[in-house]
N, C-alpha and C positions, 0 to 999 in steps of 0.2 A: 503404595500397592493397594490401596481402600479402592479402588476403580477395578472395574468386573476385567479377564483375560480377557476378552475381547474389547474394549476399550481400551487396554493399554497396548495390545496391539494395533489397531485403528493409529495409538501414538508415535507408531514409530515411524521413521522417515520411511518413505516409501522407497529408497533402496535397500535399507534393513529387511523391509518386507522383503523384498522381492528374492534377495538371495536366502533369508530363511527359509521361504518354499521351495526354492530349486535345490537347497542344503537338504531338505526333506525327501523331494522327490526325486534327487539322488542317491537317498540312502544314507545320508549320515546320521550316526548313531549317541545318541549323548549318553553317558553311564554316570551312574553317579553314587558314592558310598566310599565308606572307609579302605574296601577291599581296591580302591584304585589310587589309592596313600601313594604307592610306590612308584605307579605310573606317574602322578601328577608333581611329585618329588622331580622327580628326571626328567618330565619336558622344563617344568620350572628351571631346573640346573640348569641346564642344558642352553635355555634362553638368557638365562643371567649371565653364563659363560660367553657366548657371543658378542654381550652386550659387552663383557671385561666386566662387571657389576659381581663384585662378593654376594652369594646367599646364605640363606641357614645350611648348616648342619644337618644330615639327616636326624639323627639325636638332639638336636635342637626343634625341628620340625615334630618329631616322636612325640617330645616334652610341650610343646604348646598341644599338640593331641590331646593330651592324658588332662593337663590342664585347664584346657577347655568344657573337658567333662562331655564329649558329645556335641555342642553349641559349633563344631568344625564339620564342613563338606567337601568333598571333593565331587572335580567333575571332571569327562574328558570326552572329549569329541572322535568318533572314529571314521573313518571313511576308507572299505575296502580291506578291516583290519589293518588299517596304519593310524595309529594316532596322530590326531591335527594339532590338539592344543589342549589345554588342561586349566583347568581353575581354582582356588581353594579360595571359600567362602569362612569364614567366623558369623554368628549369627547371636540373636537373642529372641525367642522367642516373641515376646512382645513388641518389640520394637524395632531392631531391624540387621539387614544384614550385610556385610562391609567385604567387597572385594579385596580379597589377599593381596593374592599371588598368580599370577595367572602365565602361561609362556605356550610356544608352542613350534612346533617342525619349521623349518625355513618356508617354506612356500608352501599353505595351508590349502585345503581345497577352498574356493570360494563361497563364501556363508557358513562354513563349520561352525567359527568360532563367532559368531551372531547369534547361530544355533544355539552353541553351547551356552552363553550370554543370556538368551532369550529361554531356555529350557530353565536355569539356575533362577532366575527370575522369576517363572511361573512356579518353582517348588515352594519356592519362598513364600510367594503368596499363600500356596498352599499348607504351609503352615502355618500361616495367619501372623507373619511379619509384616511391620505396618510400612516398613522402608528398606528400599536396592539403595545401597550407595557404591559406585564405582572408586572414591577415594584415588586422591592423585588426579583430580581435572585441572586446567590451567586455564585458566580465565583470558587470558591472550599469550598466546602460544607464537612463539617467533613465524611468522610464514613462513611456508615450505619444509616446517623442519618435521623429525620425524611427531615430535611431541605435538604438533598440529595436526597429525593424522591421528593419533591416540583419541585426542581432544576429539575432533569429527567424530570418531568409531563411539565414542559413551554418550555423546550429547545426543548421536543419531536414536538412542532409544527414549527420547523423548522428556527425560527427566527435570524439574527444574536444578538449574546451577544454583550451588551457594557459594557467599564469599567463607571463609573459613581460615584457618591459620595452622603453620605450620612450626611445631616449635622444635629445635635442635639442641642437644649435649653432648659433648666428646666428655666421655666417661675416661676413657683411654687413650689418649694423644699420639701415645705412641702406633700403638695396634693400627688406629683411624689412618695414620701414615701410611 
């Protein structure tokens, strides 16, 4: 995020561009604060339910809140008063800031959630975090599958990829069942 808001947008693929200005000049609405805890709780459910995917606990979500101390964002995309999608950021002042959680309505208006993506991005800068990381990229992603479209949607804003590692514990074998 050390390159001016207009150069990181200049970075983005030029269909990111395009539907974030029609997301604009349509009216959609990014919001973004603790006061939309609730809302971004319940798109997130909502899409992990779909998915068949276990999430936190609202009490579990509460407690990384309080946890975090503040260093937690929420965002949500609106069009028309209907919520399109939702985001929750963890950040560090200094250094950067790591894409949660993110879900959203079955069929989202086109560019909302680019919007939304692209708004969370510029705040960040905005407070002088030196890195967006979208966390969960896949370096080759089966074609055609959904996780290739994920892939396309974070690469489209322009970021460099890194190789990284993913490390796993079943704490509780059973529960993990």
């Amino acid at each position: 995020l050390s390159k001016s808001e207009d150069e990181l947008f200049a970075g983005l693929h030029s269909k990111h561009r395009n539907v974030i200005r029609k997301a604009e000049k349509e009216n959609v609405q990014i919001k973004m604060g603790k006061d939309f805890f609730d809302d971004c709780y319940c798109l997130i459910e909502e899409t992990f339910r779909r998915q068949k995917k276990s999430f936190l606990s609202f009490e579990e979500l509460s407690d990384l809140h309080v946890a975090l101390n503040g260093n937690i964002e929420y965002f949500i995309a609106m069009k028309d008063y209907i919520m399109q999608g939702g985001a929750i950021l963890v950040w560090n002042k200094d250094y950067a800031s790591y894409y949660l959680f993110g879900g959203s309505i079955d069929h989202p208006f086109t560019g909302s959630l680019n919007l939304l993506q692209w708004k969370a991005i510029c705040e960040m800068k905005n407070r002088g975090v030196a890195f967006y990381d979208f966390l969960g990229a896949r370096l080759d992603p089966e074609k055609g599958s959904k996780l290739e479209g994920i892939q396309r949607f974070k690469e489209r804003f322009g970021g460099d990829l890194e190789t990284g590692y993913l490390w796993k514990y079943i704490y509780k074998p059973f529960k993990y069942f």
